[in-house]
VEXDRENRO-772606 format. One line per 5 residues: their letters; for each residue x, y, z of N, C-alpha, C. Coordinates in steps of 0.2 Angstrom, whole numbers, plus 5000, padded with zeros to 4 digits. Layout:
// residues N
A> X/Y/Z/X/Y/Z/X/Y/Z | ...
// end
This chain:
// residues 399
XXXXX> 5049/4941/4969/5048/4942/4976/5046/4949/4977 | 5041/4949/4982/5037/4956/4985/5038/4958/4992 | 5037/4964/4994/5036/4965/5000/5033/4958/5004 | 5030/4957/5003/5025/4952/5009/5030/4948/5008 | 5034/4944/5004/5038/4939/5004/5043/4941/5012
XXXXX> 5044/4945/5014/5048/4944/5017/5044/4948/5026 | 5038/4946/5026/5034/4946/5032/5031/4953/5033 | 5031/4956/5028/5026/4960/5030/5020/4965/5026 | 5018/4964/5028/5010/4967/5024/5006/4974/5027 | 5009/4979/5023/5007/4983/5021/4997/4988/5023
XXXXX> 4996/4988/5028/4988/4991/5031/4983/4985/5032 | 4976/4987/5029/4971/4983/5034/4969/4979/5027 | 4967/4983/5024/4965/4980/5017/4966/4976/5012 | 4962/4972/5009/4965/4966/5004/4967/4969/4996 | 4971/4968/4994/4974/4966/4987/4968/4964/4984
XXXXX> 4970/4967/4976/4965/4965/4968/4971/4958/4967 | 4965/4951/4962/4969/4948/4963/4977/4948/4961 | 4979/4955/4957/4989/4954/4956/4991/4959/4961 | 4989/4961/4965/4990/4966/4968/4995/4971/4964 | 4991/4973/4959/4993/4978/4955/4989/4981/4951
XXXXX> 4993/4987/4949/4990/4992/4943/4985/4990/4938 | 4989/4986/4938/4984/4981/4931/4976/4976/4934 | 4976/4978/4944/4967/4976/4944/4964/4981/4942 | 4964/4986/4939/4958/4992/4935/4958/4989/4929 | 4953/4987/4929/4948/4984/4924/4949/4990/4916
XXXXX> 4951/4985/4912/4954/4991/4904/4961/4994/4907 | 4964/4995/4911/4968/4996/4910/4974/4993/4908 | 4980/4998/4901/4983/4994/4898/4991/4998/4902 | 4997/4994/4899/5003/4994/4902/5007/4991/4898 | 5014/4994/4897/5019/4994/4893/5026/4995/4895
XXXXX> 5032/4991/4897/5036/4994/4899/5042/4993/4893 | 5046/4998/4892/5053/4996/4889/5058/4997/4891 | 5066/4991/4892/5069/4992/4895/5077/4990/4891 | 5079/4995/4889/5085/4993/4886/5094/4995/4888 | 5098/4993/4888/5105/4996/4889/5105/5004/4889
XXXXX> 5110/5007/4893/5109/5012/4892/5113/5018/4885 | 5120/5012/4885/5123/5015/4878/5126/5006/4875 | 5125/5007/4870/5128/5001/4866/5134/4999/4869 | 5140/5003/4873/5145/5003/4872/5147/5005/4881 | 5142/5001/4883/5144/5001/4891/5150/4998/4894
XXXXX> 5154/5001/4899/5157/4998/4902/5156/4991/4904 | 5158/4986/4902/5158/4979/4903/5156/4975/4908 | 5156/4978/4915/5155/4977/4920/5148/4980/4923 | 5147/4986/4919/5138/4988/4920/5132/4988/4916 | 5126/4987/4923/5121/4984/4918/5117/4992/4919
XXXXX> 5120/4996/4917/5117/5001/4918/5108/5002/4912 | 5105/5006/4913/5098/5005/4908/5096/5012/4906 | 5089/5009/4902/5086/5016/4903/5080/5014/4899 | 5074/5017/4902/5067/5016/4899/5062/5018/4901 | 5057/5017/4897/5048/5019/4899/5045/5017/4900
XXXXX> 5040/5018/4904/5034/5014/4908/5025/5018/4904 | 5023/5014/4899/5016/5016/4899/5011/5014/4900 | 5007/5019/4903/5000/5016/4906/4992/5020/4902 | 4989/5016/4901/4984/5020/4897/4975/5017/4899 | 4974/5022/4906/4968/5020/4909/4964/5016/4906
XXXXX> 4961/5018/4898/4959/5014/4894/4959/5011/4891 | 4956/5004/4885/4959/5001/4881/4960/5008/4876 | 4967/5006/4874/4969/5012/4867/4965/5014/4862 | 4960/5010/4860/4953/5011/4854/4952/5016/4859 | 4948/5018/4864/4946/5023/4867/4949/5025/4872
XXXXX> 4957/5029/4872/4960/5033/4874/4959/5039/4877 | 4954/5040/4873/4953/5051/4874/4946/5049/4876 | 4943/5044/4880/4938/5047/4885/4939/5047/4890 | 4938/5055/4892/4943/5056/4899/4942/5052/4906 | 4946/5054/4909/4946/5051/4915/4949/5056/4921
XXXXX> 4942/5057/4926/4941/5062/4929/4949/5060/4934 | 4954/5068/4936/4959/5067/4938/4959/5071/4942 | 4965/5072/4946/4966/5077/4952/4976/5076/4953 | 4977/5083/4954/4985/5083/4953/4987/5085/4964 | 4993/5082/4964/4997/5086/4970/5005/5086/4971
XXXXX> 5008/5090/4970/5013/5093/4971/5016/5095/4978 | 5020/5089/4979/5023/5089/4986/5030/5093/4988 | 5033/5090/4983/5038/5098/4981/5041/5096/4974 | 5043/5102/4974/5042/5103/4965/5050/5105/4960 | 5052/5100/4961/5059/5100/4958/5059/5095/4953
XXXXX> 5055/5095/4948/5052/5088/4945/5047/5092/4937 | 5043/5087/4935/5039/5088/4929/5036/5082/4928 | 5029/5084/4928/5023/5080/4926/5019/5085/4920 | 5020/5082/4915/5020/5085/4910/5011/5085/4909 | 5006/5092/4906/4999/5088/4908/4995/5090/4913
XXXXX> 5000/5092/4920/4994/5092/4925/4992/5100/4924 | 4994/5105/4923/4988/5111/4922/4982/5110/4917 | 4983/5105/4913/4975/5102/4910/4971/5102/4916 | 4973/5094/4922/4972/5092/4925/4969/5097/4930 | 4974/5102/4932/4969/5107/4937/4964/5109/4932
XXXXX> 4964/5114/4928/4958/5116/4927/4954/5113/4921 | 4954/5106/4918/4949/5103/4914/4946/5100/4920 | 4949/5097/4926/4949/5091/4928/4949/5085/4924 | 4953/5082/4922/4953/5077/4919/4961/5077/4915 | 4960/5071/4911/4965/5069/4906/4961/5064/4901
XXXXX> 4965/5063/4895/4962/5059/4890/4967/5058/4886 | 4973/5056/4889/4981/5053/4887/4982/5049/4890 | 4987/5043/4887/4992/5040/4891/4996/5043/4897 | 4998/5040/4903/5003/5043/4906/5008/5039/4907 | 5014/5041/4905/5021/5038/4905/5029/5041/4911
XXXXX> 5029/5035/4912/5037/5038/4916/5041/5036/4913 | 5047/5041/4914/5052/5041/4910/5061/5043/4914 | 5064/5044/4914/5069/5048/4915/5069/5054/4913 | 5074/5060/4914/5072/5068/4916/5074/5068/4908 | 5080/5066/4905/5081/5070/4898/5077/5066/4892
XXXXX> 5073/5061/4894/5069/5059/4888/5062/5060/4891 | 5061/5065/4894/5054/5069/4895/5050/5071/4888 | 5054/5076/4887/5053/5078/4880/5052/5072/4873 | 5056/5069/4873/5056/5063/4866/5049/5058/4866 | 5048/5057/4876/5043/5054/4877/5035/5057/4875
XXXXX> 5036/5064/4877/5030/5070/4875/5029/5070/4868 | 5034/5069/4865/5032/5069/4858/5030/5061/4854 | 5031/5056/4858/5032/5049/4855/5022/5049/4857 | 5022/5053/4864/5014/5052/4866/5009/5056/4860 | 5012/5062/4857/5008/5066/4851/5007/5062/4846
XXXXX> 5013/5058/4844/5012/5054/4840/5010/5048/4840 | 5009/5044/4844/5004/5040/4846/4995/5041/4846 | 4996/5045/4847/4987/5050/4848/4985/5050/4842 | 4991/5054/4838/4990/5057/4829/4987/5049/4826 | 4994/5045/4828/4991/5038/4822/4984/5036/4827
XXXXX> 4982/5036/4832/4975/5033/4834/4970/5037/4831 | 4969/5042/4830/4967/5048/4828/4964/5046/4821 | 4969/5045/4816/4970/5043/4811/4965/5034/4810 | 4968/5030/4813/4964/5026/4814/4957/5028/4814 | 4955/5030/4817/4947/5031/4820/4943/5033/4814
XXXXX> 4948/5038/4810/4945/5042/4805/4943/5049/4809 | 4946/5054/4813/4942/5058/4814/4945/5063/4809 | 4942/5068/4808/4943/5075/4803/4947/5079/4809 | 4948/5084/4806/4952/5092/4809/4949/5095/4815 | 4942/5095/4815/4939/5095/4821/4935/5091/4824
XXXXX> 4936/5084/4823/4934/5081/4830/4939/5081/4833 | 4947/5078/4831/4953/5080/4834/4954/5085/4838 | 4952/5091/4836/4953/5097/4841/4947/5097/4847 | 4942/5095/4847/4937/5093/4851/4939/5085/4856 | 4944/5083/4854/4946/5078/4858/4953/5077/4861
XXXXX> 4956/5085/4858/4964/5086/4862/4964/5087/4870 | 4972/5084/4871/4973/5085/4876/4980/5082/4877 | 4982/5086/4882/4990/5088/4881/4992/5081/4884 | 4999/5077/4883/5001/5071/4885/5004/5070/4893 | 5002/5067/4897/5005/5066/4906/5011/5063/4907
XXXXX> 5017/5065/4906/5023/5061/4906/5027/5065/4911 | 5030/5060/4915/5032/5063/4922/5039/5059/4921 | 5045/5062/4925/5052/5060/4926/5053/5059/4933 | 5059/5057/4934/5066/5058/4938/5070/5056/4936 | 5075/5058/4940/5084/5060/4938/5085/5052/4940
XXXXX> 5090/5051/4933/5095/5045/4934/5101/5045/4933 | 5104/5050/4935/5110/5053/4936/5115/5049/4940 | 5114/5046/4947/5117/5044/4950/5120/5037/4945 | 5116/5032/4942/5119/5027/4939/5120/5027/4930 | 5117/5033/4929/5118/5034/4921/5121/5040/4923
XXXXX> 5127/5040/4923/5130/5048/4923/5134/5052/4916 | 5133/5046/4912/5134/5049/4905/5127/5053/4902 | 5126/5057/4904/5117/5061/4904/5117/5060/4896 | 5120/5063/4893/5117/5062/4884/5117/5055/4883 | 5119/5051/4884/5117/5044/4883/5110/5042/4887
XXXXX> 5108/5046/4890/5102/5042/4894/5095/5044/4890 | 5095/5046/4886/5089/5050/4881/5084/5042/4878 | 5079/5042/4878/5078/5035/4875/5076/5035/4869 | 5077/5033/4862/5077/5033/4857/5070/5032/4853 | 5070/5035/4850/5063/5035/4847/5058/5029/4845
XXXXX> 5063/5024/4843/5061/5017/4841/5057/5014/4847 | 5062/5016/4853/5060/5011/4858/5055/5016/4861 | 5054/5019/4862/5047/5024/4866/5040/5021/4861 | 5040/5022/4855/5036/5018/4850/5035/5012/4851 | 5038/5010/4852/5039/5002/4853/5034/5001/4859
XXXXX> 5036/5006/4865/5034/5005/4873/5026/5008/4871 | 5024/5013/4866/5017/5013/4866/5013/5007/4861 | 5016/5006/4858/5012/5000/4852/5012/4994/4858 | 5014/4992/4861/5014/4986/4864/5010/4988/4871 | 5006/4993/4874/5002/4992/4878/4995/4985/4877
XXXXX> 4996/4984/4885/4993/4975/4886/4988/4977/4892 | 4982/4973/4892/4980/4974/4895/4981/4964/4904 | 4978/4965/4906/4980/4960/4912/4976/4954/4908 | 4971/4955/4907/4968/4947/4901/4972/4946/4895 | 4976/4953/4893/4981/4951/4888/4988/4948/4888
XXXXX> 4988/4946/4897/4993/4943/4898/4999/4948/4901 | 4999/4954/4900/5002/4961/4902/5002/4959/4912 | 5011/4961/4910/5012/4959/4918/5016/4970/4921 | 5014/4969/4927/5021/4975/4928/5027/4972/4934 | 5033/4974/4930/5039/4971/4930/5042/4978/4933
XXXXX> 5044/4975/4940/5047/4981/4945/5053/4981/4945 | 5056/4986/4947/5063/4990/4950/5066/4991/4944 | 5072/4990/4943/5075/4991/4936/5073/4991/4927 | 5066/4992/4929/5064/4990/4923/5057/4997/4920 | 5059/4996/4913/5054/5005/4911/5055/5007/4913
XXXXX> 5053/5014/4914/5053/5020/4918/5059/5021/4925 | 5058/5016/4927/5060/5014/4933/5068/5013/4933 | 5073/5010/4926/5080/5011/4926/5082/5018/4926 | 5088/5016/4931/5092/5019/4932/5090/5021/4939 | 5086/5021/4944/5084/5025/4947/5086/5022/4954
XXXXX> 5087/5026/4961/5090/5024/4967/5084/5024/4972 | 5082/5021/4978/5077/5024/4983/5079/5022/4990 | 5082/5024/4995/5086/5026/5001/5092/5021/5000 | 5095/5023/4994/5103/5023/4994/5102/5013/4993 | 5098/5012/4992/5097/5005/4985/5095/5004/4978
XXXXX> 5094/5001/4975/5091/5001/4968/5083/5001/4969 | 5082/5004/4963/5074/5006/4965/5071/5007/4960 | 5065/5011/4957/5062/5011/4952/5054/5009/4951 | 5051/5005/4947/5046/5004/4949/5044/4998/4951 | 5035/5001/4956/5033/4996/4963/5027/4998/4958
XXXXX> 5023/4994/4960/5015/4993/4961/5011/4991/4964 | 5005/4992/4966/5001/4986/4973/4995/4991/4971 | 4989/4987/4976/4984/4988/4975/4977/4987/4981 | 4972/4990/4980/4967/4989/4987/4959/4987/4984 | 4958/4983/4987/4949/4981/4988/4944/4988/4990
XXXXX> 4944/4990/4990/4936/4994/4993/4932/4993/4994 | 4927/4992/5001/4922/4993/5002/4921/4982/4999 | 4927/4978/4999/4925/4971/4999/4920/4968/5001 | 4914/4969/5003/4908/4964/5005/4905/4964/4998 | 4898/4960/5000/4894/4955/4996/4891/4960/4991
XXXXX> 4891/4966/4991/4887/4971/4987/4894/4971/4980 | 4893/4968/4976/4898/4969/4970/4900/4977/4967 | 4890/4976/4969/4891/4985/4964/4894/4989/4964 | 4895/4988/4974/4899/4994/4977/4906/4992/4977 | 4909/4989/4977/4916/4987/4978/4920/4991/4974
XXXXX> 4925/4994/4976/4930/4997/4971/4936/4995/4970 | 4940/4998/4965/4947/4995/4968/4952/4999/4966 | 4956/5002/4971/4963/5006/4970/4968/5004/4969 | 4974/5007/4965/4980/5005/4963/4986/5011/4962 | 4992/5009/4966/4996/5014/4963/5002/5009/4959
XXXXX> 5005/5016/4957/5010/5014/4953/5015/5019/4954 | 5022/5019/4956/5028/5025/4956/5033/5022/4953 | 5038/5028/4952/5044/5027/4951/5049/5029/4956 | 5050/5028/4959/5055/5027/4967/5063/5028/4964 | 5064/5037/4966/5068/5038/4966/5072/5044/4972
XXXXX> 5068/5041/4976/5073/5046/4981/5074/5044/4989 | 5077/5047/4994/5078/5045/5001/5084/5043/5005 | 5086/5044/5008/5093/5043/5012/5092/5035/5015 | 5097/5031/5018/5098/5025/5020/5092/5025/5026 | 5095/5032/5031/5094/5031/5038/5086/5033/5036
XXXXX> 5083/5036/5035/5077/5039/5034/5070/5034/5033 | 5073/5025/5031/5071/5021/5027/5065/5017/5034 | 5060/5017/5032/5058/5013/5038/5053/5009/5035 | 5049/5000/5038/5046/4997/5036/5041/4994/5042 | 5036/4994/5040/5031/4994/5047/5033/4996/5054
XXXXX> 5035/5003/5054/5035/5006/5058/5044/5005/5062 | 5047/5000/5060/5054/4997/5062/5060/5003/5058 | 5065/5006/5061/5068/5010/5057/5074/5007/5055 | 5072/5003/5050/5077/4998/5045/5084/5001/5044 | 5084/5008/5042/5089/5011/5038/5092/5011/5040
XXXXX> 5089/5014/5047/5098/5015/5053/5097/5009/5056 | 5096/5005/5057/5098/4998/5060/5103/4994/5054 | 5101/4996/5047/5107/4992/5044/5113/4996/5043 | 5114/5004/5045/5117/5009/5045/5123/5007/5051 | 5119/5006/5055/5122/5003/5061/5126/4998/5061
XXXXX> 5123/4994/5058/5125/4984/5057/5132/4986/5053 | 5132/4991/5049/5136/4992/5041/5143/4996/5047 | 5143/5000/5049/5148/5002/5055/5152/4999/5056 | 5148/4994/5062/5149/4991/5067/5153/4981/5064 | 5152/4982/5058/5151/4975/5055/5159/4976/5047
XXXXX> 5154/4972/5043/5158/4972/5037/5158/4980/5035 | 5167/4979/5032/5168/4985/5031/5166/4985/5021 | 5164/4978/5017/5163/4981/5011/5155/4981/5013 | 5150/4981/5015/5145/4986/5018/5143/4994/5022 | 5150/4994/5022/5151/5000/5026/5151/5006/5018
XXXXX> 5155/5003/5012/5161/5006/5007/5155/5006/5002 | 5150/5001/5001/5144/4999/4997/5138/5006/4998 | 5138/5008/5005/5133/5012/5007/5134/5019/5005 | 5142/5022/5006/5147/5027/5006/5147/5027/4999 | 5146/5025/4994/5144/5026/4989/5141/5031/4984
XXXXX> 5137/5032/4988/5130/5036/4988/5130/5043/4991 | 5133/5042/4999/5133/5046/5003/5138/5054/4999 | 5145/5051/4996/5148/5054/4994/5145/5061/4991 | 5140/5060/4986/5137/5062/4979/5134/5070/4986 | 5138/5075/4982/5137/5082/4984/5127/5082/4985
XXXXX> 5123/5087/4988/5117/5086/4989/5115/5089/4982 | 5108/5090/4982/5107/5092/4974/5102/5086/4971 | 5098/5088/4964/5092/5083/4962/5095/5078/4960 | 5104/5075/4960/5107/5069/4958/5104/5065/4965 | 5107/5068/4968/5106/5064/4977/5098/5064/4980
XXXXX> 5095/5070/4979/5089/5069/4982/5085/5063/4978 | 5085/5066/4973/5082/5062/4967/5073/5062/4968 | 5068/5059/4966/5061/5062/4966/5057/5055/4966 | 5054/5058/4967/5048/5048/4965/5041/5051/4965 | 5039/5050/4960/5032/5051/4953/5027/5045/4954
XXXXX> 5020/5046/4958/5016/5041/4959/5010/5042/4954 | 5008/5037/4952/5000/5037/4951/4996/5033/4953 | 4991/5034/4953/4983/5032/4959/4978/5032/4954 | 4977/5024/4954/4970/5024/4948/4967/5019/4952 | 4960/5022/4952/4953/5019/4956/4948/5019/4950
XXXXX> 4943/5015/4950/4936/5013/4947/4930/5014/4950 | 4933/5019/4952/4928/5022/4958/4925/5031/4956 | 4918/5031/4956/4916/5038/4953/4918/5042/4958 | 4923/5046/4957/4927/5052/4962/4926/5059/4958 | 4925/5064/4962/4923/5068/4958/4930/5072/4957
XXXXX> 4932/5077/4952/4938/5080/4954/4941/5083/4960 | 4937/5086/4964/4940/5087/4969/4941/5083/4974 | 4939/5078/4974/4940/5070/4978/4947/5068/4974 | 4947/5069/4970/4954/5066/4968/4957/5070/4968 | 4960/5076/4969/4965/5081/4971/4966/5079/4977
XXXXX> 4960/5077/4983/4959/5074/4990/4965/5068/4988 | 4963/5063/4986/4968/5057/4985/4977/5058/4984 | 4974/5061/4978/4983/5064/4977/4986/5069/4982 | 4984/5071/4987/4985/5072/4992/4988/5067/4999 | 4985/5064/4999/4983/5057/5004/4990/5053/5001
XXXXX> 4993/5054/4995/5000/5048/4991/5004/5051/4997 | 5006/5056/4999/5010/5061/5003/5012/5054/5011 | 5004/5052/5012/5006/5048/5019/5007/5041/5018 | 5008/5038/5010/5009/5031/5010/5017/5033/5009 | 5018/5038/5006/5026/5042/5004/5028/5040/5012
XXXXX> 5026/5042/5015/5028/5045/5023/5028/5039/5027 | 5026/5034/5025/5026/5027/5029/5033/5024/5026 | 5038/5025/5023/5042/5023/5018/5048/5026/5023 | 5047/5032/5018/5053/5038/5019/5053/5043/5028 | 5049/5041/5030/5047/5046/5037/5049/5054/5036
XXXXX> 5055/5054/5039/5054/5062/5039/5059/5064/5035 | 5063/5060/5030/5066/5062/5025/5063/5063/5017 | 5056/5063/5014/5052/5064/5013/5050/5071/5010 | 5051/5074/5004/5051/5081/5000/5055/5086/5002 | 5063/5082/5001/5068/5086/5001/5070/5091/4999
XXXXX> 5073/5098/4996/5074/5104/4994/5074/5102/4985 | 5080/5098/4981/5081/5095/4976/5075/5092/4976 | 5071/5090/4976/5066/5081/4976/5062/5084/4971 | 5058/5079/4967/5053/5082/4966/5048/5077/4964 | 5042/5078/4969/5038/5071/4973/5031/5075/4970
XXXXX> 5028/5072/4964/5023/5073/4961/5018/5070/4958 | 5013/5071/4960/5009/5065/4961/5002/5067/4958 | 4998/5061/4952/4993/5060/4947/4989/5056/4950 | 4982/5056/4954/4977/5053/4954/4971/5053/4948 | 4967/5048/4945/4962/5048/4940/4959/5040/4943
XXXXX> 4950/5043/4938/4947/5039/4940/4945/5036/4933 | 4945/5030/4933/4941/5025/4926/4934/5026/4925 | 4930/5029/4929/4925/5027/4928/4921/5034/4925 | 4916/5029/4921/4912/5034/4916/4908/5038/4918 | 4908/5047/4916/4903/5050/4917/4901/5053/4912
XXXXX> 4902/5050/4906/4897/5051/4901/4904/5056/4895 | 4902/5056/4890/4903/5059/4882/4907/5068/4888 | 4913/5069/4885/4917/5075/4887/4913/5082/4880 | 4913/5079/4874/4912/5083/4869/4905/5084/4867 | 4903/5091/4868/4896/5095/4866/4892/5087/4860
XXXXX> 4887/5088/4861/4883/5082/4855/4881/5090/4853 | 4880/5093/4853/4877/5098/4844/4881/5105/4844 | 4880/5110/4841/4886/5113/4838/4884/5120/4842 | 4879/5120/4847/4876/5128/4849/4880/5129/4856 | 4884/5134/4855/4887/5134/4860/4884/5137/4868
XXXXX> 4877/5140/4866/4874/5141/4873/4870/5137/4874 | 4869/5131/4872/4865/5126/4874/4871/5122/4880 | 4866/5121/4886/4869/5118/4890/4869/5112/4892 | 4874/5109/4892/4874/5101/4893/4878/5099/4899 | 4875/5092/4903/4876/5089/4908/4879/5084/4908
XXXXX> 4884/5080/4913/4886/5073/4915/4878/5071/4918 | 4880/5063/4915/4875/5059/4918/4877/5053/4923 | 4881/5054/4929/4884/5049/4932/4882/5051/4940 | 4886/5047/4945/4883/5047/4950/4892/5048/4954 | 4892/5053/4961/4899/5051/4964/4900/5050/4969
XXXXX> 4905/5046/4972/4907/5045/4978/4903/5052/4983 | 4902/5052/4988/4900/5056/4993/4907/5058/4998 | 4907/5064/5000/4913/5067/5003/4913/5064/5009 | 4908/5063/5013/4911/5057/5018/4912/5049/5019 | 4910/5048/5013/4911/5040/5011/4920/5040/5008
XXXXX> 4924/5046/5010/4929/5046/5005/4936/5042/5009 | 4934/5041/5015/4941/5040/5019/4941/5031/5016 | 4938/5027/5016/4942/5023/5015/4946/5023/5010 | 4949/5026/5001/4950/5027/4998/4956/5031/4999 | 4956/5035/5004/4963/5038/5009/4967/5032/5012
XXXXX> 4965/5027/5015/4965/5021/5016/4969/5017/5011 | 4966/5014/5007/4967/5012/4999/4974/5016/4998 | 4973/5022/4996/4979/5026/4995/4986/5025/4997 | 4985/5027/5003/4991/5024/5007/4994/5019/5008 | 4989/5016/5008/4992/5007/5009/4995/5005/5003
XXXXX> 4993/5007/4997/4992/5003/4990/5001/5008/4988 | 5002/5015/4990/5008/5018/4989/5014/5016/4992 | 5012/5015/4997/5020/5012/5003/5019/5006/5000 | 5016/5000/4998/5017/4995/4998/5022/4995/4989 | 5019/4999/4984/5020/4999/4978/5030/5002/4979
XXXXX> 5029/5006/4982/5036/5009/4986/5042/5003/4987 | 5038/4999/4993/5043/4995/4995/5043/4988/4989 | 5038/4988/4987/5039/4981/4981/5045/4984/4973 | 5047/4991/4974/5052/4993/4970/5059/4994/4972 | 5060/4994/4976/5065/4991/4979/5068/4982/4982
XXXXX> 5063/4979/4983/5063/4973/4981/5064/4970/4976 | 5060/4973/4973/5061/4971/4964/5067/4973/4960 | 5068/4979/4965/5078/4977/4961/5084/4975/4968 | 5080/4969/4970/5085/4966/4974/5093/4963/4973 | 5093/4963/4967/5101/4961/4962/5105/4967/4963
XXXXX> 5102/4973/4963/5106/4980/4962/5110/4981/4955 | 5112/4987/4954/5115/4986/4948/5121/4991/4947 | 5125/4989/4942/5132/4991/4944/5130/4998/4937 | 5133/5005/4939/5133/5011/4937/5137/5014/4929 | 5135/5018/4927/5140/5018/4921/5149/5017/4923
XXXXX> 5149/5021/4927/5157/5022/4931/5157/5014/4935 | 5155/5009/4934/5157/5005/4939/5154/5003/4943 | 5153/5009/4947/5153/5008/4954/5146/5004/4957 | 5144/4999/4961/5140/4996/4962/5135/4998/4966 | 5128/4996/4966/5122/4999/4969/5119/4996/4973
XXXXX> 5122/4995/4977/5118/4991/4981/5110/4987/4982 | 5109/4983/4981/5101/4980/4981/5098/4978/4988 | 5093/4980/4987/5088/4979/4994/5089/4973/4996 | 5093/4973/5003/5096/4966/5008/5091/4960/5011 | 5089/4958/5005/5081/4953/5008/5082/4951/5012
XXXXX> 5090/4945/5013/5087/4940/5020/5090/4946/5026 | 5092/4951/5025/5094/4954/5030/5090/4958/5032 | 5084/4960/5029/5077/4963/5032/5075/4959/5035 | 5072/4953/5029/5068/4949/5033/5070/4948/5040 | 5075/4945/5042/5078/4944/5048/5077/4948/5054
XXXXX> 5077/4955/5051/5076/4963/5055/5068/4965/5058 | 5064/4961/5052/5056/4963/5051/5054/4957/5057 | 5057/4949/5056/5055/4943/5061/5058/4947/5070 | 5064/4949/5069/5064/4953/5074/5061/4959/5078 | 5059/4963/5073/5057/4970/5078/5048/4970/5075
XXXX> 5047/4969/5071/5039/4971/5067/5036/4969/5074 | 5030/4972/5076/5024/4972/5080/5019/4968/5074 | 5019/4962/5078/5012/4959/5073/5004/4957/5079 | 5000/4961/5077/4995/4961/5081/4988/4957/5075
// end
């Protein structure tokens, strides 16, 4: 079950046919999701895992892909983007993960490169002529793994999460809320994690020109009241309902509330925005900018909190030709041979952006509409489907 399932449909624009990450043509996806400790409290299904994505088929990895980084506030780690600002680009997988298996993840990504590398057959120096540093981004899963050293994910299983990248004709699905990257994670005081969705470009009869965007996040942050859905302010209407009504939805809420302020409560959510569209770097720093207003159709004005850290990867698939010099003279100058979007043809993609964000947003909170019970016990409440829908058939403005 998705956002639309429950009446409402996210901008003007049409969906790729999954209305996911996975409509960029070559791109592959991996997620892994396992227990958090062998020896869980009996009653919790607490998790923990990685989500990878690798713009291109893995045989060709390290041909970059023109990118653009934006940092909305910065209590966080996207590990990569000072490549990003000044290479432009990237020529690594990028992976989510939880804050303390950043690092295990950063070193699972080196070793993944190494063996592809190897595969290929390159020497000592085409290797260094085709490095680049690995993009792996966090947040805090604190609130439902509070046993922090146990949240670390293990070698095997990060391994695991890169050898098994699929592609959408591979039959590679992306598997939201509670799952990869996305365990353990909270988004306006429900379960949360990872969303997906997607936009058409420029859909008419001209194929050539058509593009297609897609985000992907991992949705870890935001108060109840702050929660809003096509314009309706959900959060405090169930905030209200939860008062005024049953007292174990009052205690389910209060759950959360408790938790002192800090990056356990604020918690952060890490987007990325893949289009097939020739964007030039600074059209894509523009994008990854523009993830900030599909953020804000979600979260309204609780949205880049003190603790947060809302960090945001925009890239393009499309080819502008060989990154690495063809001959060994270093004042010989050489040129891309591609064509780019135009600065004023760029709003509809702003468009795409937003739309394709807020909806990937809200399809991760639906996607952990079960909820999940915490290392301590304590239960998480899951996004209240028929009691949305019921609030959306009520208040939504349908024009």
């Amino acid at each position: 079950m998705r956002i639309r399932d429950l009446g409402y449909t996210p901008g003007i624009l049409p969906t790729g046919p999954t209305n996911s990450i996975l409509d960029i043509d070559g791109l592959h996806i991996s997620q892994v999701t396992v227990p958090t400790t062998a020896n869980l409290n009996p009653e919790s299904t607490a998790s923990k895992g990685v989500t990878v994505v690798s713009p291109r088929p893995p045989k060709e990895y390290y041909q970059p892909c023109r990118a653009g980084t934006f940092c909305f506030n910065g209590n966080g780690e996207f590990t990569g983007s000072r490549q990003i600002a000044d290479w432009g680009f990237t020529n690594t997988p990028i992976a989510f993960t939880n804050s303390l298996s950043l690092g295990s993840v950063f070193d699972a990504s080196w070793d993944w490169a190494l063996e592809q590398q190897k595969r290929i057959g390159w020497d000592w120096d085409a290797a260094g002529k085709h490095f680049g540093t690995p993009v792996v981004g966090e947040t805090c899963d604190w609130i439902i793994n509070e046993e922090v050293p146990s949240t670390r994910v293990g070698r095997d299983d990060i391994k695991r999460c890169f050898d098994g990248l699929k592609s959408r004709e591979d039959g590679a699905k992306v598997y939201e809320g509670q799952k990869g990257g996305g365990c353990g994670m909270t988004c306006h005081q429900f379960a949360g994690g990872t969303g997906t969705s997607s936009r058409t470009v420029n859909p008419g009869d001209d194929k050539s020109k058509q593009y297609t965007l897609a985000a992907l996040c991992q949705s870890n942050y935001g108060l109840r009241e702050d929660l809003v859905i096509g314009g309706v302010p959900i959060g405090k209407i169930l905030k209200k309902q939860a008062k005024a009504g049953s007292t174990s939805e009052t205690i389910k809420a209060s759950a959360l509330e408790d938790i002192p302020a800090g990056r356990t409560k604020d918690g952060s959510i890490i987007i990325l925005v893949v289009t097939d569209a020739p964007l030039t770097t600074n059209e894509l720093d523009r994008v990854a900018r523009h993830i900030t207003v599909g953020l804000c159709q979600v979260g309204s004005y609780g949205v880049g909190r003190n603790s947060s850290g809302d960090i945001f990867v925009a890239l393009s698939t499309a080819s502008s030709g060989p990154e690495v010099r063809e001959g060994s003279d270093r004042q010989k100058i050489e040129t891309y041979a591609t064509e780019y979007v135009k600065s004023q043809s760029i709003d509809p993609f702003f468009y795409a952006c937003a739309e394709a964000v807020e909806e990937a947003i809200l399809n991760s909170m639906v996607g952990a509409a079960d909820g999940v019970v915490a290392m301590n016990g304590t239960k998480i409440e899951g996004f209240p489907i028929n009691k949305v829908k019921g609030l959306l058939e009520q208040h939504l403005v349908k024009v």
